[in-house]
Backbone as numpy.savetxt, mean C-alpha at the origin, in Angstrom:
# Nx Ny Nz CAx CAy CAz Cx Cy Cz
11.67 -5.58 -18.15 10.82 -4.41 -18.15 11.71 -3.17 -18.15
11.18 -2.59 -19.17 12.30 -0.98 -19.11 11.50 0.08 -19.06
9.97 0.11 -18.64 9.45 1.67 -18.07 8.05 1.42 -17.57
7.56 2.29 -16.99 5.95 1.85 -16.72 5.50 1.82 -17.68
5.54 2.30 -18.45 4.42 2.00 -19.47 4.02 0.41 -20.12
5.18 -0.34 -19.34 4.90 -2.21 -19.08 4.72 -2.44 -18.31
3.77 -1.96 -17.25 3.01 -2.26 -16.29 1.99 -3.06 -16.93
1.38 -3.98 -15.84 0.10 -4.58 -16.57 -1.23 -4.03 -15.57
-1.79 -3.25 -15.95 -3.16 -2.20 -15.16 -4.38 -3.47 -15.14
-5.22 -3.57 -15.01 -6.19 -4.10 -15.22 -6.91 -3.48 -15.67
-8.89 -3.95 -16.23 -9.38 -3.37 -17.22 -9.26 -1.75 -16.55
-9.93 -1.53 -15.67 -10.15 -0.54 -14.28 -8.74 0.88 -14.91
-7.73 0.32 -15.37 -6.52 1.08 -15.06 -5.90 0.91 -13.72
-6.13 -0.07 -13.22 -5.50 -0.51 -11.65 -4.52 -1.24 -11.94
-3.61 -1.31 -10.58 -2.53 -2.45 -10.21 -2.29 -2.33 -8.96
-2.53 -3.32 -8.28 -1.88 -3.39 -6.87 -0.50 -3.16 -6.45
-0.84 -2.47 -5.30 0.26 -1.93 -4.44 0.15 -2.69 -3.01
1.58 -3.21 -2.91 1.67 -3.55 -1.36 2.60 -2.78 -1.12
2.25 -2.27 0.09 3.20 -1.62 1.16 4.10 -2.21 2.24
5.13 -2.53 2.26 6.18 -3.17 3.44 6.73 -2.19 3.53
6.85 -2.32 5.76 7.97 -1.37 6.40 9.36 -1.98 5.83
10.02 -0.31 5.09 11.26 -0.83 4.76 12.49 -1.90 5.91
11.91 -1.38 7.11 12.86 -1.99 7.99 12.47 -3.20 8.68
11.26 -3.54 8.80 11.18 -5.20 9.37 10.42 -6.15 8.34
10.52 -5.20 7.05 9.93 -6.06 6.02 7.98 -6.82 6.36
7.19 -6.31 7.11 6.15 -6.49 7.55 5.38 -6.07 6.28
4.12 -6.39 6.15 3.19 -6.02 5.20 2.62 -5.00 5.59
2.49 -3.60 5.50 1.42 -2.93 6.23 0.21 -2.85 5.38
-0.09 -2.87 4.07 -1.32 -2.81 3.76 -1.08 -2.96 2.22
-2.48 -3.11 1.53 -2.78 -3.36 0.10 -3.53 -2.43 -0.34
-3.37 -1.50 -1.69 -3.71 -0.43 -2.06 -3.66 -0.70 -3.63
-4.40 0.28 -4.30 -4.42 -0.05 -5.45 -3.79 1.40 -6.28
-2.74 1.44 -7.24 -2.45 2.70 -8.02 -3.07 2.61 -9.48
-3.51 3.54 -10.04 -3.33 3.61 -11.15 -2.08 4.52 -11.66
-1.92 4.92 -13.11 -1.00 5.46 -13.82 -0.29 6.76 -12.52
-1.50 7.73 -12.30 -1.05 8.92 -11.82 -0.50 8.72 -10.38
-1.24 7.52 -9.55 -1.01 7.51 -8.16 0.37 7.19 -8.18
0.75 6.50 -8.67 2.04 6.02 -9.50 3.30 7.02 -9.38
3.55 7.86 -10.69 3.82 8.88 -11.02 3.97 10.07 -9.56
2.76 10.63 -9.38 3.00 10.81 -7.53 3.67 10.25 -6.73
3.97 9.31 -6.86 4.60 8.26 -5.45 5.80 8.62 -5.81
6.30 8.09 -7.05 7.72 8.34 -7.73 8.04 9.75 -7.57
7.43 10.79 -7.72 7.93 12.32 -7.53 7.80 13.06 -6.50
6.86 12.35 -5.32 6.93 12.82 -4.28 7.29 12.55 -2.96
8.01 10.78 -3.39 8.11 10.19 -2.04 7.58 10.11 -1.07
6.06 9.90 -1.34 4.87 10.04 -0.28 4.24 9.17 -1.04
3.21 7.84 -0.33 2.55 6.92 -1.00 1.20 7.75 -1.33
0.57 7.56 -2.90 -0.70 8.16 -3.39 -0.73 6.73 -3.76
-2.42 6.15 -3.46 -3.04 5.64 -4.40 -4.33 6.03 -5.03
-4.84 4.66 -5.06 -6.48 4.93 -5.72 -7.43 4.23 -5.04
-8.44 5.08 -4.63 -9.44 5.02 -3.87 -10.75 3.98 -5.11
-10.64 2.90 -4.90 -12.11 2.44 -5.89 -13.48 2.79 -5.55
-13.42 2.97 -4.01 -14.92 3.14 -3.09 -14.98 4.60 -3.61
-14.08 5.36 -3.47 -14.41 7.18 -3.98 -13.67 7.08 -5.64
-13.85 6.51 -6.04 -12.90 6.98 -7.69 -12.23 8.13 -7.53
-11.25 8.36 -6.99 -10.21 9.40 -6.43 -8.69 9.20 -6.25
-7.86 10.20 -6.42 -6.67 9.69 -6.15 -6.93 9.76 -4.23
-6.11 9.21 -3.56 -5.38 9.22 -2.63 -4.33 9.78 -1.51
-4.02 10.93 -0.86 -2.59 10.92 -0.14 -2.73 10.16 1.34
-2.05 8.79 1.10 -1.79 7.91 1.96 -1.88 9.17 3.34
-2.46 9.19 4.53 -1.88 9.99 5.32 -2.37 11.52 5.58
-2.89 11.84 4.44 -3.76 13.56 3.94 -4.33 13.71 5.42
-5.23 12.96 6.13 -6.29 13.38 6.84 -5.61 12.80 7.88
-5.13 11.73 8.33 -4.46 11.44 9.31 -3.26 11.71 9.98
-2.70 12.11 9.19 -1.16 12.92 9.53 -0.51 11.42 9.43
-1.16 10.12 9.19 0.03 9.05 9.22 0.52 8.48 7.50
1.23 9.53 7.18 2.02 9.35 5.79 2.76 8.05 5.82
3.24 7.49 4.53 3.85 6.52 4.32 5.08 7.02 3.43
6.53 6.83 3.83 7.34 7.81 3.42 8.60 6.55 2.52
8.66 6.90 1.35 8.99 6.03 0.21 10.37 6.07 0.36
10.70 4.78 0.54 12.20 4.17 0.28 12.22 3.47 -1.31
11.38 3.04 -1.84 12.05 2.47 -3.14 10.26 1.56 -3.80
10.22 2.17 -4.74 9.32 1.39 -5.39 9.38 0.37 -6.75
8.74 -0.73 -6.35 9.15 -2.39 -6.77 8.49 -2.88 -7.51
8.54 -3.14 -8.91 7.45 -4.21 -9.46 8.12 -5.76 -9.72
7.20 -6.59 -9.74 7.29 -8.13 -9.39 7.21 -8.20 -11.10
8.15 -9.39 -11.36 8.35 -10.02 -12.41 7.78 -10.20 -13.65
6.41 -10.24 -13.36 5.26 -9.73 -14.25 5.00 -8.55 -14.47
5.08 -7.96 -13.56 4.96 -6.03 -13.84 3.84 -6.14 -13.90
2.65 -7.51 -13.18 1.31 -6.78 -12.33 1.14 -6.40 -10.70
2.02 -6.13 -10.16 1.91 -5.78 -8.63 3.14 -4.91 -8.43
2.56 -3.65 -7.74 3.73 -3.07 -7.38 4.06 -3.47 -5.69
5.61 -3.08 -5.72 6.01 -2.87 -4.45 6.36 -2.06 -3.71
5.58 -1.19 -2.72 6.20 -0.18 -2.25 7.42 -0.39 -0.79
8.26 0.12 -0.95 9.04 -0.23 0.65 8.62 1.21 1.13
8.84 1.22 2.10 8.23 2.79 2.99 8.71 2.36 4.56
8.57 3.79 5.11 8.72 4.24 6.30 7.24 5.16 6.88
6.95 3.91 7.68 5.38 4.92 8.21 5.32 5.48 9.14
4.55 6.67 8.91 4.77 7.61 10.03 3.19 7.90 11.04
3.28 6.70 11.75 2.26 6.28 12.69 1.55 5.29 11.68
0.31 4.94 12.87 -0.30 3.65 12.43 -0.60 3.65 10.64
-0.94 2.79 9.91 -1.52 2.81 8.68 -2.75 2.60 8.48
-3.31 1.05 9.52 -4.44 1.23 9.25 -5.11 2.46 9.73
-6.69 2.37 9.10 -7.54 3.55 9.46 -8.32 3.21 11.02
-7.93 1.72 11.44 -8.51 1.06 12.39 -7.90 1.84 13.61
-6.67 2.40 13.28 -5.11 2.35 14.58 -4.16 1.58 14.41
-4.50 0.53 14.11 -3.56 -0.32 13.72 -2.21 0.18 13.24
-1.18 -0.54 13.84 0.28 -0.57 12.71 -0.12 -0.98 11.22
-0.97 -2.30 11.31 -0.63 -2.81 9.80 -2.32 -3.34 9.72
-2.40 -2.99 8.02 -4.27 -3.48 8.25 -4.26 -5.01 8.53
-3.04 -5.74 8.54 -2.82 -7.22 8.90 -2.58 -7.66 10.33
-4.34 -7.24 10.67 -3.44 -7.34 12.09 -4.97 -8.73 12.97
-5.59 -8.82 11.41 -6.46 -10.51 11.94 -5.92 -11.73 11.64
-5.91 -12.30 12.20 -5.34 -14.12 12.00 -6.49 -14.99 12.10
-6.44 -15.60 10.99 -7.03 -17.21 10.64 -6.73 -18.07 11.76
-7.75 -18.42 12.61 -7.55 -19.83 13.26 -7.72 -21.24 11.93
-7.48 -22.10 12.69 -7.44 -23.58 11.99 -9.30 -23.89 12.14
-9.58 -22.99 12.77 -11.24 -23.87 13.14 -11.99 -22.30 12.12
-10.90 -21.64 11.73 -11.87 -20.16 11.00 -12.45 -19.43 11.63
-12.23 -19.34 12.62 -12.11 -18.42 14.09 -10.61 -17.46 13.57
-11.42 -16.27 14.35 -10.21 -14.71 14.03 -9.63 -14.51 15.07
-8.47 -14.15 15.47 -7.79 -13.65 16.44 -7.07 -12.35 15.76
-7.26 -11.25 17.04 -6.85 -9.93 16.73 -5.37 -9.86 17.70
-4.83 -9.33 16.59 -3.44 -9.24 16.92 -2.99 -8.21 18.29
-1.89 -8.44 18.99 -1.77 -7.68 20.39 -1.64 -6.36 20.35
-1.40 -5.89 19.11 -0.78 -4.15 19.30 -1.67 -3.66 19.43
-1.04 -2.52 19.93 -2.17 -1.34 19.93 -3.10 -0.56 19.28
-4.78 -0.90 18.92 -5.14 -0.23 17.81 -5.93 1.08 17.95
């Protein structure tokens, strides 16, 4: 792959974005960019995506003050998923949460909520 423009979008103009803390490699959340959220991320070192529930761009952080602050953005082998590495600045989820991964699958399909603080 030699530019976005070999990205693979879906019909939508979407592609997924995962977010990992650059430093413990954790998942903090799944987001979707199109072309521009994209483009933003790359020029501003601040995660933008795309909102599908509001057809809107995004600033990760706008209303919360908890920005997601860009170390290096990644696409996977296919060039359908991006990767963002970042540095977050307070929780991500909208819950409180550190990371919106913060339910676990029991073996019986029973949820357990994770210990941090939300």
């Amino acid at each position: 792959m030699e530019s976005i423009n070999e990205l693979k979008f879906d019909d939508r103009g979407l592609i997924p974005a995962i977010a990992q803390d650059e430093d413990t490699g954790e998942v903090l959340m799944l987001g979707y960019m199109n072309r521009e959220s994209l483009r933003r991320t790359l020029n501003s070192g601040e995660v933008w995506l795309y909102s599908r529930s509001r057809q809107e761009l995004w600033h990760k952080g706008a209303t919360s003050g908890n920005r997601l602050m860009v170390s290096a953005v990644w696409t996977d082998c296919d060039g359908d998923t991006i990767l963002v590495k970042a540095r977050p600045l307070g929780p991500v989820c909208h819950t409180g949460h550190r990371t919106c991964f913060f339910q676990r699958f029991n073996k019986d399909g029973t949820v357990t909520m994770s210990q941090d603080e939300g």
